[in-house]
NUMARVO-468212 format. One record per residue (C-alpha): residue number from 0; x, y, z. Coordinates in nm, 3 decimals, m for minus. Layout:
N
<n:NUM | east:X | north:Y | up:Z>
...
This chain:
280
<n:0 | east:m7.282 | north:9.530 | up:m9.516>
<n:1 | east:m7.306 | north:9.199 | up:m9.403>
<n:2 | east:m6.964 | north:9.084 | up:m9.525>
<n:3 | east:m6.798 | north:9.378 | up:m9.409>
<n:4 | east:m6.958 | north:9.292 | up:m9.060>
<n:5 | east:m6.814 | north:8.946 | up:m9.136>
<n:6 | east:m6.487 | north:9.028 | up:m9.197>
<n:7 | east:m6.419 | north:9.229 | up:m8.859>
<n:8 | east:m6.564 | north:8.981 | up:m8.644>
<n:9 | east:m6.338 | north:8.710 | up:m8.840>
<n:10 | east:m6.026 | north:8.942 | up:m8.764>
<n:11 | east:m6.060 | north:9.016 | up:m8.363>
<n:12 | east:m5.983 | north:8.697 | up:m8.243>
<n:13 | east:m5.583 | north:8.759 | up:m8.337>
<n:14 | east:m5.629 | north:9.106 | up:m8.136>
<n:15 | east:m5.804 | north:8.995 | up:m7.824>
<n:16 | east:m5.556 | north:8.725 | up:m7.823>
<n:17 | east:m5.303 | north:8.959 | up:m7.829>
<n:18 | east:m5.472 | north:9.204 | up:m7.597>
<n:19 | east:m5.458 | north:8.915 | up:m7.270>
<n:20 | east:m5.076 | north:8.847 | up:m7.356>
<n:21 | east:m5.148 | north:8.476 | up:m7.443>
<n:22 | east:m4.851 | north:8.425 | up:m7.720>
<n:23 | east:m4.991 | north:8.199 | up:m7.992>
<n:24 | east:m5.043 | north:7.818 | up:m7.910>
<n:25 | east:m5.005 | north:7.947 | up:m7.537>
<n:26 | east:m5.185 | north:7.676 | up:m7.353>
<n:27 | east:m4.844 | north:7.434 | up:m7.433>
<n:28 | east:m4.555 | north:7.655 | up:m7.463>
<n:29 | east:m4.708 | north:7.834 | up:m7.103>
<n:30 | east:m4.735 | north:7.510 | up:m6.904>
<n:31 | east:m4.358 | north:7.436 | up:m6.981>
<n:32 | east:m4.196 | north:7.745 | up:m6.896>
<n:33 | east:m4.408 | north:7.798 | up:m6.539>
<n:34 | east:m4.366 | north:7.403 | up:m6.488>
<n:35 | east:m3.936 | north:7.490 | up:m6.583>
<n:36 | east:m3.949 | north:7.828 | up:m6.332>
<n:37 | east:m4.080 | north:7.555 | up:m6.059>
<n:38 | east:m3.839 | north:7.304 | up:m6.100>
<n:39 | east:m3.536 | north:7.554 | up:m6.095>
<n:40 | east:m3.726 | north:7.717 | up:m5.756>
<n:41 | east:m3.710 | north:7.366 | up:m5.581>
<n:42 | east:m3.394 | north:7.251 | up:m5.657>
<n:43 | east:m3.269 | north:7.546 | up:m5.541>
<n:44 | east:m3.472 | north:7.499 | up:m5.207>
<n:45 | east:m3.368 | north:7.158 | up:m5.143>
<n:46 | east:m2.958 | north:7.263 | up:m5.174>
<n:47 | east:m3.012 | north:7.536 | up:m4.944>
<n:48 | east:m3.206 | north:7.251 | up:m4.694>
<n:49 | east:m2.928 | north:7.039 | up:m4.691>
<n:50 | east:m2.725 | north:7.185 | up:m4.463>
<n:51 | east:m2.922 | north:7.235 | up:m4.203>
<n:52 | east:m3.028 | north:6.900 | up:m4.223>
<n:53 | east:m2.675 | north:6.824 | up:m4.178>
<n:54 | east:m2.637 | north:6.981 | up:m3.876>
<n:55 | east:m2.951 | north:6.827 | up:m3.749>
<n:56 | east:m2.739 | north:6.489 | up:m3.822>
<n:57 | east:m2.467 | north:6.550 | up:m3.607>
<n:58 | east:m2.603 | north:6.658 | up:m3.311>
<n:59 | east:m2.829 | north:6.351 | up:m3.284>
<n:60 | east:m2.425 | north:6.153 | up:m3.354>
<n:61 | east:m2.310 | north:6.313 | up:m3.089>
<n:62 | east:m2.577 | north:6.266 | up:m2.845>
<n:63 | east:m2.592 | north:5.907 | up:m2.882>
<n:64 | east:m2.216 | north:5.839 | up:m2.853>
<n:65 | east:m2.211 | north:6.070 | up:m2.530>
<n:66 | east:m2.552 | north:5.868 | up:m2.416>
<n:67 | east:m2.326 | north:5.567 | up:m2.455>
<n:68 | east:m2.039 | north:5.700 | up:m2.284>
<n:69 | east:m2.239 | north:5.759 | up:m2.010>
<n:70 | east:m2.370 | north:5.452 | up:m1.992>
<n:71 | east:m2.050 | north:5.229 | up:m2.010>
<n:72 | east:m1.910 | north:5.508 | up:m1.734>
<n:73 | east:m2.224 | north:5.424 | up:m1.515>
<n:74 | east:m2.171 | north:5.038 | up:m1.561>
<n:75 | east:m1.793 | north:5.069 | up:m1.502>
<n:76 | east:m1.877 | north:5.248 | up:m1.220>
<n:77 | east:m2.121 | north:5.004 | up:m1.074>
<n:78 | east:m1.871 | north:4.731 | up:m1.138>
<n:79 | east:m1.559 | north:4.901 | up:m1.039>
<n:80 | east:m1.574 | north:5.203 | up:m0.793>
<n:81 | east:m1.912 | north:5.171 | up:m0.588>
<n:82 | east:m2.035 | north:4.996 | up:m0.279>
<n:83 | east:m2.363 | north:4.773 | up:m0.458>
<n:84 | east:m2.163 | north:4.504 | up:m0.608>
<n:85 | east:m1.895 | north:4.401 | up:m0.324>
<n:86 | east:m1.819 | north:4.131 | up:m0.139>
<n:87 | east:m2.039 | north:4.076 | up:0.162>
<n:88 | east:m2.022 | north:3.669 | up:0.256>
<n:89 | east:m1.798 | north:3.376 | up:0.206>
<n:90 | east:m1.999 | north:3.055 | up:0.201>
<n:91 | east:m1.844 | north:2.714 | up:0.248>
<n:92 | east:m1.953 | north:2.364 | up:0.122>
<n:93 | east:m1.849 | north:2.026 | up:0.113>
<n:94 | east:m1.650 | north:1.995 | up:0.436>
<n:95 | east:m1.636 | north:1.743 | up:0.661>
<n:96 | east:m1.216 | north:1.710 | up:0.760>
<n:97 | east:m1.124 | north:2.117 | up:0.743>
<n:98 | east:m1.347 | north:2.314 | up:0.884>
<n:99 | east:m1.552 | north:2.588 | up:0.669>
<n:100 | east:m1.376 | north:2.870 | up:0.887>
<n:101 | east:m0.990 | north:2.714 | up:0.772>
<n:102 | east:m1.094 | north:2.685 | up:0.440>
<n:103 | east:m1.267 | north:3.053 | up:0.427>
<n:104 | east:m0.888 | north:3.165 | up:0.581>
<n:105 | east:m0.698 | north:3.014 | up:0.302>
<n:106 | east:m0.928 | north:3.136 | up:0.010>
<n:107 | east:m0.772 | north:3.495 | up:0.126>
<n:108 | east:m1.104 | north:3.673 | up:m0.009>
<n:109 | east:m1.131 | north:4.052 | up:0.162>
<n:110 | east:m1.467 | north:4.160 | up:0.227>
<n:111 | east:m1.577 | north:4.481 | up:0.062>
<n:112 | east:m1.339 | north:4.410 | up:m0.268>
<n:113 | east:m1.556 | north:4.461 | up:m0.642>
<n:114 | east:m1.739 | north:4.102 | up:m0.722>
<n:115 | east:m1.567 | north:4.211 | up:m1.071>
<n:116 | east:m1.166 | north:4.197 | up:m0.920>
<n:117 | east:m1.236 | north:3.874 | up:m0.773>
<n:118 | east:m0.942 | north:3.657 | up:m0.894>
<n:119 | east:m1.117 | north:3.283 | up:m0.883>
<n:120 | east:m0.771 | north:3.082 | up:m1.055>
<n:121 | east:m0.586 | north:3.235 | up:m0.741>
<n:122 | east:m0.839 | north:3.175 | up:m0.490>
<n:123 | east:m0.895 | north:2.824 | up:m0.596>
<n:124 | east:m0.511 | north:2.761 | up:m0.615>
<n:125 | east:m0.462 | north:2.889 | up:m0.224>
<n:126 | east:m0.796 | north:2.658 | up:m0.116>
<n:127 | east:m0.665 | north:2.324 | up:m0.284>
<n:128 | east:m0.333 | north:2.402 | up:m0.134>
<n:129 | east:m0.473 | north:2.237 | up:0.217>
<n:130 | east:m0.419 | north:1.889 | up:0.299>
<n:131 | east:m0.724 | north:1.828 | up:0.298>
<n:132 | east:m0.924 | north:1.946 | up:m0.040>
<n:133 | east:m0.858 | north:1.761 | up:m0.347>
<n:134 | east:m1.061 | north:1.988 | up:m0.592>
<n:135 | east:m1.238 | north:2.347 | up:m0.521>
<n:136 | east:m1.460 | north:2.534 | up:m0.728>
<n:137 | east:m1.527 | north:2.914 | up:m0.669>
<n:138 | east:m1.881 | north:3.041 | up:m0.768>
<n:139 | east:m1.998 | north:3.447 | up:m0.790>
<n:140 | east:m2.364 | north:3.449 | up:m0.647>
<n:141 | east:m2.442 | north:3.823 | up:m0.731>
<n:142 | east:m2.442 | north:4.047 | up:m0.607>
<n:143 | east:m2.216 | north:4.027 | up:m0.284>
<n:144 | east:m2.173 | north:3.643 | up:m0.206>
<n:145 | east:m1.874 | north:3.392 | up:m0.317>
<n:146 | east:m1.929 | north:3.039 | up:m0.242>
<n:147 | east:m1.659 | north:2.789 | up:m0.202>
<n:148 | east:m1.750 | north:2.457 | up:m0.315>
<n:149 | east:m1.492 | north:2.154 | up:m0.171>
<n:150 | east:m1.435 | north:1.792 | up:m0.280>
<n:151 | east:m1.222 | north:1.662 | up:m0.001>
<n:152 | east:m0.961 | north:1.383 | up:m0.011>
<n:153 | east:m1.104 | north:1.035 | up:0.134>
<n:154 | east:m0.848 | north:0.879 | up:0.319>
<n:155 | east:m0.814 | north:0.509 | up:0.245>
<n:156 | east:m0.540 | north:0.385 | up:0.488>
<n:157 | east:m0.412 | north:0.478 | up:0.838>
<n:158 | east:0.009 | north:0.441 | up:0.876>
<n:159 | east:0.187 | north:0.472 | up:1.201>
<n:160 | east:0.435 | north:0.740 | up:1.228>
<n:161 | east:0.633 | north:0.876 | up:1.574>
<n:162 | east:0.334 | north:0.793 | up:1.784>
<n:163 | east:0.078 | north:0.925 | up:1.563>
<n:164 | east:m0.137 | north:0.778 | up:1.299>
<n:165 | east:m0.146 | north:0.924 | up:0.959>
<n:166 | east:m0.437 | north:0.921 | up:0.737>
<n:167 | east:m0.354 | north:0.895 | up:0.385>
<n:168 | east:m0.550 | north:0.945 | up:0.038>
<n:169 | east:m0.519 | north:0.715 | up:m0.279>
<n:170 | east:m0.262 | north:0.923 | up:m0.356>
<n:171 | east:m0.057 | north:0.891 | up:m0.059>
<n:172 | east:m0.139 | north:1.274 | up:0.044>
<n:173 | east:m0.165 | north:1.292 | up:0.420>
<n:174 | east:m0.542 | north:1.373 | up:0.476>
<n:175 | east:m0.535 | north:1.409 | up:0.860>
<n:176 | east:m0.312 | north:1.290 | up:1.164>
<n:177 | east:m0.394 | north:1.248 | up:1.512>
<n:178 | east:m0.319 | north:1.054 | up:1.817>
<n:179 | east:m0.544 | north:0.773 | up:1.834>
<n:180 | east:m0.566 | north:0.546 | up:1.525>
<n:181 | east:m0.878 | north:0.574 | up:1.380>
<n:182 | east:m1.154 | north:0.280 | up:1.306>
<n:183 | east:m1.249 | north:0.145 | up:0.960>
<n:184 | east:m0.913 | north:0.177 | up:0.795>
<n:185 | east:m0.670 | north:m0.036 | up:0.667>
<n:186 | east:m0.322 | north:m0.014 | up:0.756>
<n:187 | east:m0.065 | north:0.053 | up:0.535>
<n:188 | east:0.332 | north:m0.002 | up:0.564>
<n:189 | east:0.548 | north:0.086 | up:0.362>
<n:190 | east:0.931 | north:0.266 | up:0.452>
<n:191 | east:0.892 | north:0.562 | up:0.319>
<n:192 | east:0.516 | north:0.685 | up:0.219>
<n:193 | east:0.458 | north:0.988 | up:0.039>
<n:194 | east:0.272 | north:1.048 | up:m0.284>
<n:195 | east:0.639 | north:0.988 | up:m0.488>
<n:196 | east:0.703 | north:0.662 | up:m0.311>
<n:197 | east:0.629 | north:0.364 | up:m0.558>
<n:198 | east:0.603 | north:0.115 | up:m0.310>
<n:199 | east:0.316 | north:0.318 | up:m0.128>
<n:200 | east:0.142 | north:0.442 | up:m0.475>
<n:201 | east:0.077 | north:0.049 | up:m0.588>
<n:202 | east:m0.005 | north:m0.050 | up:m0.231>
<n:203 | east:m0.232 | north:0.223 | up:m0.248>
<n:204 | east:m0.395 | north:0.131 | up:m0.589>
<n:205 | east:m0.413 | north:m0.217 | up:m0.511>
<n:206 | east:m0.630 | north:m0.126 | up:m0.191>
<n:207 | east:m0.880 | north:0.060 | up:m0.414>
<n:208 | east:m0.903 | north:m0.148 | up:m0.635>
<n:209 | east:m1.044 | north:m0.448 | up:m0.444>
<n:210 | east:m1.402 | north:m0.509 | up:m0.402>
<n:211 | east:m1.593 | north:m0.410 | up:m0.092>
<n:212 | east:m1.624 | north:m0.755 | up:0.026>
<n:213 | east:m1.221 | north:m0.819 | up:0.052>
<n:214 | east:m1.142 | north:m0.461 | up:0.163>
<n:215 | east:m1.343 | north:m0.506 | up:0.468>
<n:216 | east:m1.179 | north:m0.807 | up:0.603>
<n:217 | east:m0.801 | north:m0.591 | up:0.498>
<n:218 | east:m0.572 | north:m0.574 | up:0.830>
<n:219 | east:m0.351 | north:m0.397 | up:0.655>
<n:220 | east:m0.168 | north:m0.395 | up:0.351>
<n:221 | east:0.224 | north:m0.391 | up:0.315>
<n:222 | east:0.460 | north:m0.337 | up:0.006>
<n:223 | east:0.819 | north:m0.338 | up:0.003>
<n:224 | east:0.851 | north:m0.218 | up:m0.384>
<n:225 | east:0.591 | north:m0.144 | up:m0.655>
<n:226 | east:0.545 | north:m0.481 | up:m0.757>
<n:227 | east:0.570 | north:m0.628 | up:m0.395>
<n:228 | east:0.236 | north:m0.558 | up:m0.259>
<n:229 | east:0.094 | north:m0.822 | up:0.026>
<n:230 | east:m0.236 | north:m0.796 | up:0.208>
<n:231 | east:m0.298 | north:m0.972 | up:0.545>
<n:232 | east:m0.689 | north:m1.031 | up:0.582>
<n:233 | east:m0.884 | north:m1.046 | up:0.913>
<n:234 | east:m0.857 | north:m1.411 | up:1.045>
<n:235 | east:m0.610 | north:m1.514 | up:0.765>
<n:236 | east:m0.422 | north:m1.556 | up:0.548>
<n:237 | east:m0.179 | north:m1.361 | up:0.387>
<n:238 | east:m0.212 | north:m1.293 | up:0.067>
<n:239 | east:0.125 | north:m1.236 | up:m0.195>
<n:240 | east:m0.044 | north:m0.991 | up:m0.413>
<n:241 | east:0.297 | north:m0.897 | up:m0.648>
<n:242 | east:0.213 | north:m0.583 | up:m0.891>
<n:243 | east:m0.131 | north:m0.403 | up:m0.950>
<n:244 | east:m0.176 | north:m0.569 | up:m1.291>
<n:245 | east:m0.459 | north:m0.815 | up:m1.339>
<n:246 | east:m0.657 | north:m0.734 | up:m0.984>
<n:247 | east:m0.974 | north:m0.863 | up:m1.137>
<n:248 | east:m0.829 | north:m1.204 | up:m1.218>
<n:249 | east:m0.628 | north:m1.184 | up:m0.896>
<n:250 | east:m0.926 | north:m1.155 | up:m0.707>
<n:251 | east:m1.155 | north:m1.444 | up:m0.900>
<n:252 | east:m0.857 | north:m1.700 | up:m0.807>
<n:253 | east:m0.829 | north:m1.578 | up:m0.447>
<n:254 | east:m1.194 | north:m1.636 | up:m0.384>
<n:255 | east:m1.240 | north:m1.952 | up:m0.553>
<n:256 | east:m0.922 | north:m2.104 | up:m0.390>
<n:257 | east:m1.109 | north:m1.972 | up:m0.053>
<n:258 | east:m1.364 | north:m2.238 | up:m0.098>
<n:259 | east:m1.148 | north:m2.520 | up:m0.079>
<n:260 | east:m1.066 | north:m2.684 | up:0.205>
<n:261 | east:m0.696 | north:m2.615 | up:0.093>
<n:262 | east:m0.747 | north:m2.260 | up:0.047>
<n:263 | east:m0.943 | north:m2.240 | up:0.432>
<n:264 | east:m0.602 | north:m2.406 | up:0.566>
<n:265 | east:m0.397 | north:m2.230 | up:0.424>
<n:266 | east:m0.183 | north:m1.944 | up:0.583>
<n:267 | east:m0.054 | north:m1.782 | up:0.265>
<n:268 | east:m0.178 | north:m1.765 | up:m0.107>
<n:269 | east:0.028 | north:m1.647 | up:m0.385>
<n:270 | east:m0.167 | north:m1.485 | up:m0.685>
<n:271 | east:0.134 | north:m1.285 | up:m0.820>
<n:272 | east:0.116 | north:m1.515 | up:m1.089>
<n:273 | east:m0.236 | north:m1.598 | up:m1.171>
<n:274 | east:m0.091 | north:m1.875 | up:m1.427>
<n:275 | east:0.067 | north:m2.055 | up:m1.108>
<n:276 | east:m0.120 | north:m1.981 | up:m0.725>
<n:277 | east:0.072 | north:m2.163 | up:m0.430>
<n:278 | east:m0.057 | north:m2.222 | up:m0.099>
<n:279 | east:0.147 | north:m2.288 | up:0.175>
């Protein structure tokens, strides 16, 4: 009896495994094929997903290039088309022969035009084409003012011409002109000035070159050719200056010679030729 009861307990552990439909050595061959049925369920999820993850994607593409669009239409607009960044004032500096009115006339610049389409090469061309303005610089101070910023010609000599008295730069430009013949400025003669003349270019550059304390006792100063230059000095004497080469040495011999009593008698020096100065 008791190894009969044996035996059938020994042999129900095959039939209750069968009975639950475990398959033998379940635990590991189960795990794989569940764990293979999820894997194949996922991937099959995620290729589905794609696409409208896709779409997702270009939407958002095209948002941002229309976002940009509008942006650069907005600026070009603000630039271009609207009434915030125009031209309101015309400021003038640096004046003191044409007045800021003349010069604001010849910059040509028409209220109410786009800061943007504001040409500064052309507007600086038409200012420094008056007599008067050597240089001009044109600034934008946003967002509706241009200022006009002048360096004027200096004139440097005064020549008589058909009863009126030129004023002339150290280029021989005509600065100003006028009736009466103005104080604190040299005279200068020469037959035929202009800023092409030779004769009135090394007059010219011999004038600014000479130190403060001979240019303010200059009557005038003459030149008949570019290396003919003379100056005549308040209260004597004449002085035969020949080319603008060497002014510096020119000028040491001239003052020493001044010290002498021959050089306070004389009525004409010659430095032309710093190796040889005559008196006479």
């Amino acid at each position: 009896m008791t190894e009969a009861g044996t035996g059938r307990r020994g042999s129900a552990a095959p039939d209750d495994a069968a009975s639950d439909g475990t398959p033998p050595g379940g635990p590991a061959d189960g795990g794989r094929t569940p764990g293979g049925a999820r894997d194949g369920a996922s991937g099959g999820a995620g290729g589905a997903g794609s696409a409208p993850r896709r779409r997702r994607g270009g939407w958002k593409a095209a948002f941002v290039t229309l976002l940009i669009l509008g942006v650069l239409g907005a600026v070009a607009w603000v630039l271009l088309g609207s009434r915030l960044l125009v031209v309101r004032h015309v400021e003038v500096a640096g004046t003191r022969l044409a007045t800021p009115d003349r010069v604001a006339a010849a910059a040509g610049i028409r209220l109410g035009m786009p800061m943007v389409r504001l040409d500064a090469g052309e507007v600086r061309a038409r200012v420094e084409g008056l007599r008067e303005v050597e240089s001009a610089r044109i600034e934008r101070r946003w967002p509706a003012t241009v200022r006009i910023v002048v360096r004027e010609r200096v004139p440097v000599a005064v020549l008589g011409r058909g009863g009126r008295y030129l004023r002339l730069d150290r280029y021989g430009v005509t600065v100003a002109d006028g009736a009466a013949r103005p104080g604190g400025l040299p005279g200068l003669v020469v037959a035929s000035p202009g800023p092409s003349d030779p004769a009135t270019l090394a007059a010219l550059r011999v004038l600014t070159g000479l130190p403060e304390r001979l240019r303010s006792r200059l009557v005038d100063v003459a030149a008949t050719g570019p290396n003919e230059v003379t100056l005549h000095l308040s209260g004597g004497p004449t002085v035969v200056w020949g080319g603008v080469e060497r002014t510096g040495e020119k000028v040491r011999l001239l003052e020493a010679l001044r010290r002498t009593a021959a050089g306070r008698s004389a009525r004409a020096i010659d430095v032309s030729s710093p190796e040889v100065v005559t008196t006479r």
